[in-house]
C-alpha positions in Angstrom: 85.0 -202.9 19.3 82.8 -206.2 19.6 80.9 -204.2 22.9 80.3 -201.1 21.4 78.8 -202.8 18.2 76.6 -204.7 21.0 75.5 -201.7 23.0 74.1 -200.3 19.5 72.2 -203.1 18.6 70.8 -203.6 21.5 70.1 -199.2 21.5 68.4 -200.3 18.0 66.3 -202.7 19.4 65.2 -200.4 22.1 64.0 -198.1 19.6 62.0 -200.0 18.0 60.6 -201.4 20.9 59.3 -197.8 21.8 58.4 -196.8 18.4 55.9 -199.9 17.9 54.5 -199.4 22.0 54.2 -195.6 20.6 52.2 -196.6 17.4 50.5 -199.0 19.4 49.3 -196.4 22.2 48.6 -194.0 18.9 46.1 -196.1 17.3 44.1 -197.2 20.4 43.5 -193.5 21.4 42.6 -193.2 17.5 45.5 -190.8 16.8 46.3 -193.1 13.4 45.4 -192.6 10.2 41.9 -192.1 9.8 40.1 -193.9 6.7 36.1 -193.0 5.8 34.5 -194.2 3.0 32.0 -192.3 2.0 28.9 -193.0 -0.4 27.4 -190.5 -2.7 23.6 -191.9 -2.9 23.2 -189.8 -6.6 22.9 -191.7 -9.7 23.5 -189.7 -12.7 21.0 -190.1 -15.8 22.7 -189.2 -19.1 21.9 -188.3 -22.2 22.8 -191.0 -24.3 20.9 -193.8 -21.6 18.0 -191.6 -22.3 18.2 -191.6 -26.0 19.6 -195.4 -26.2 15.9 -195.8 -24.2 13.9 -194.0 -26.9 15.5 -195.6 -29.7 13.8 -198.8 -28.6 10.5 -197.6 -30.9 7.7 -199.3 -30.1 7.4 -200.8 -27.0 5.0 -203.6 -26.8 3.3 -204.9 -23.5 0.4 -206.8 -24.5 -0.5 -208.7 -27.6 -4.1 -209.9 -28.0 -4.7 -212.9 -30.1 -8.5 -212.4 -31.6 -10.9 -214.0 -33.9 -14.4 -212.1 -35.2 -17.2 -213.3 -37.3 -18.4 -210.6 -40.4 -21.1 -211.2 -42.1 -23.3 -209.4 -44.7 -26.8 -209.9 -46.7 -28.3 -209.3 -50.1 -31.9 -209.1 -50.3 -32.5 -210.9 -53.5 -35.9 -211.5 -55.6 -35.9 -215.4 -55.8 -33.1 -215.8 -53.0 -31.1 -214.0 -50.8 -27.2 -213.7 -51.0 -25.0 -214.2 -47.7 -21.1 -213.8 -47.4 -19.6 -214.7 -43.8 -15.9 -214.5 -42.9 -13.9 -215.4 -39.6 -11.4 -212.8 -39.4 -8.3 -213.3 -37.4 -5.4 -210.7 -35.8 -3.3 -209.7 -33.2 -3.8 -205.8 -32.1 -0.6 -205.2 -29.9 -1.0 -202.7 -27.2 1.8 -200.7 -25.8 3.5 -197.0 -25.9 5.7 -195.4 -28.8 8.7 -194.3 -27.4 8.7 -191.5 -30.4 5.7 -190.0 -28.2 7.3 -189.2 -25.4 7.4 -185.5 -23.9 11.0 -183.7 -23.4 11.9 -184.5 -19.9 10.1 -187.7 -19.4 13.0 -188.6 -17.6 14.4 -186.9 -14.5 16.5 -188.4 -11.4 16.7 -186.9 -7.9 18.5 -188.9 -5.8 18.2 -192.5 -5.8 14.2 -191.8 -7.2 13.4 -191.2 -11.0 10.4 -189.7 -12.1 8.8 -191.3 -15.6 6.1 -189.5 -17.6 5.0 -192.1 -20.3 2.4 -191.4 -22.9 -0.2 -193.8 -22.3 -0.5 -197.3 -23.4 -2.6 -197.6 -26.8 -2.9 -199.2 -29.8 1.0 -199.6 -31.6 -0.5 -200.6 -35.0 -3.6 -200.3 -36.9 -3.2 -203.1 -39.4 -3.3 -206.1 -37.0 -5.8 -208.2 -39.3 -3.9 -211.4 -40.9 -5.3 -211.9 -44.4 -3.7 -214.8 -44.4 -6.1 -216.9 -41.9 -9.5 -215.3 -42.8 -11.9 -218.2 -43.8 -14.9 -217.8 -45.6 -17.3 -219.7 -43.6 -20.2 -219.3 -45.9 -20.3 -217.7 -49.7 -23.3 -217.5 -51.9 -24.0 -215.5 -55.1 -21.6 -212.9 -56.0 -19.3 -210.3 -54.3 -17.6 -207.3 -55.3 -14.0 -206.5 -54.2 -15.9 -203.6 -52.4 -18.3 -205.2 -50.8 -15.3 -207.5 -49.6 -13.7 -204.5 -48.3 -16.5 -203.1 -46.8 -16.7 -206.4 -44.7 -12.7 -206.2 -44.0 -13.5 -203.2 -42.5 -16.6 -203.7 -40.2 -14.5 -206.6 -39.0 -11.2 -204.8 -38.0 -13.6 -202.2 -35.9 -15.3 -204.8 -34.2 -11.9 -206.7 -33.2 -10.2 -203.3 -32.5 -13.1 -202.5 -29.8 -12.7 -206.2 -28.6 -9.0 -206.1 -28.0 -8.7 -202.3 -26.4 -10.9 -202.8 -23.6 -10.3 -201.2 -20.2 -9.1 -204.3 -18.7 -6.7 -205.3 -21.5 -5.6 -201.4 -21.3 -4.9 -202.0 -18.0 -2.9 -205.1 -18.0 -0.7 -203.5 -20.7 0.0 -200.4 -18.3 0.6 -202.5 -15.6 3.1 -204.9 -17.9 5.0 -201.4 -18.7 5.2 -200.3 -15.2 6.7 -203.6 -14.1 9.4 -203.5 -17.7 10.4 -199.8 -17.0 10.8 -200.5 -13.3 13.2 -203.4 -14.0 15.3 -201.4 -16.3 15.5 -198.7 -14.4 16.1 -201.0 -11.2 18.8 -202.3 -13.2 20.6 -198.6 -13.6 20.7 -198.6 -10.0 17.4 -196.3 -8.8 16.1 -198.0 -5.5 12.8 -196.2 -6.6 10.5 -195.8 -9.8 8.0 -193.3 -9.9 5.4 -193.5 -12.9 2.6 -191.5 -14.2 1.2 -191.8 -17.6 0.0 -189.0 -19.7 -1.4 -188.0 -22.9 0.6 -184.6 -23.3 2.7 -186.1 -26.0 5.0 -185.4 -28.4 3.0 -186.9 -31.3 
């Protein structure tokens, strides 16, 4: 009774003996199980990143701090009137994301295309009221003439702050933003034109 239990443990062993030499020879000729991980290089774009993107409103890339000088003149009999005011603002510069053209947005591969209106002016009442200075005041001036004077000195700070090299700047600030946050969604590469067919 005792040997025949022995002869089958030791047939046991045997087996098992073969059956790991077996799996053994198996995975050296690469007969095993065969494992590939694969990587789909495709990053999808959806609708509500799109829309979560253009819900950001105005997008601002460059703020210019500015200060101008106005000044006007009355031609008087005895004397002449004169009314000068330093006019500060800050025009901000940058693109309305409520301007954008359907499909401004399109991936291929790891790549995504942008079309972005261009950079421009976000706001036309930049002026702060609150730190004009008269400089100089004398005789008498009408809430008109004071607004005529407003106005002559937002034009000149508007053409001060939107010159081609702050244009510039602000295009390359946006380029650099949009390519981090598209970076971010996992595009290895950013492609960026702007254009003025806009959805206004």
């Amino acid at each position: 009774m005792n040997k025949g239990l022995s002869v089958l443990k030791w047939l046991a062993v045997v087996l098992v003996l073969v059956l790991a030499v077996w799996a053994v020879l198996a995975w050296r000729r690469g007969g095993g199980v065969d494992v590939q991980v694969g990587f789909d290089p495709r990053i999808e774009l959806t609708a509500q990143e799109i829309s979560r993107i253009e819900r950001i409103g105005q997008w601002e890339f460059l703020s210019v701090q500015s200060e101008v000088v106005a000044d006007t003149l009355r031609k008087g009999f005895f004397s002449d009137d004169r009314l000068v005011i330093v006019y500060s603002g800050t025009p901000r510069i940058g693109i309305d994301m409520r301007r954008v053209a359907d499909g401004w947005a399109v991936a291929h591969g790891d790549t995504v295309s942008l079309r972005l209106p261009e950079v421009h002016l976000l706001d036309e009442n930049f002026m702060d009221e609150a730190r004009m200075k008269v400089f100089y005041e004398s005789g008498t001036w009408s809430n008109a003439a004071r607004r005529d004077l407003y106005e002559r000195a937002r034009r000149k700070m508007r053409s001060k702050s939107l010159t081609p090299s702050n244009l510039r700047r602000a295009e390359a600030n946006a380029r650099n933003q949009f390519s981090a946050l598209f970076h971010a969604l996992g595009f290895a590469t950013v492609e960026i034109t702007f254009s003025t067919a806009s959805n206004e």
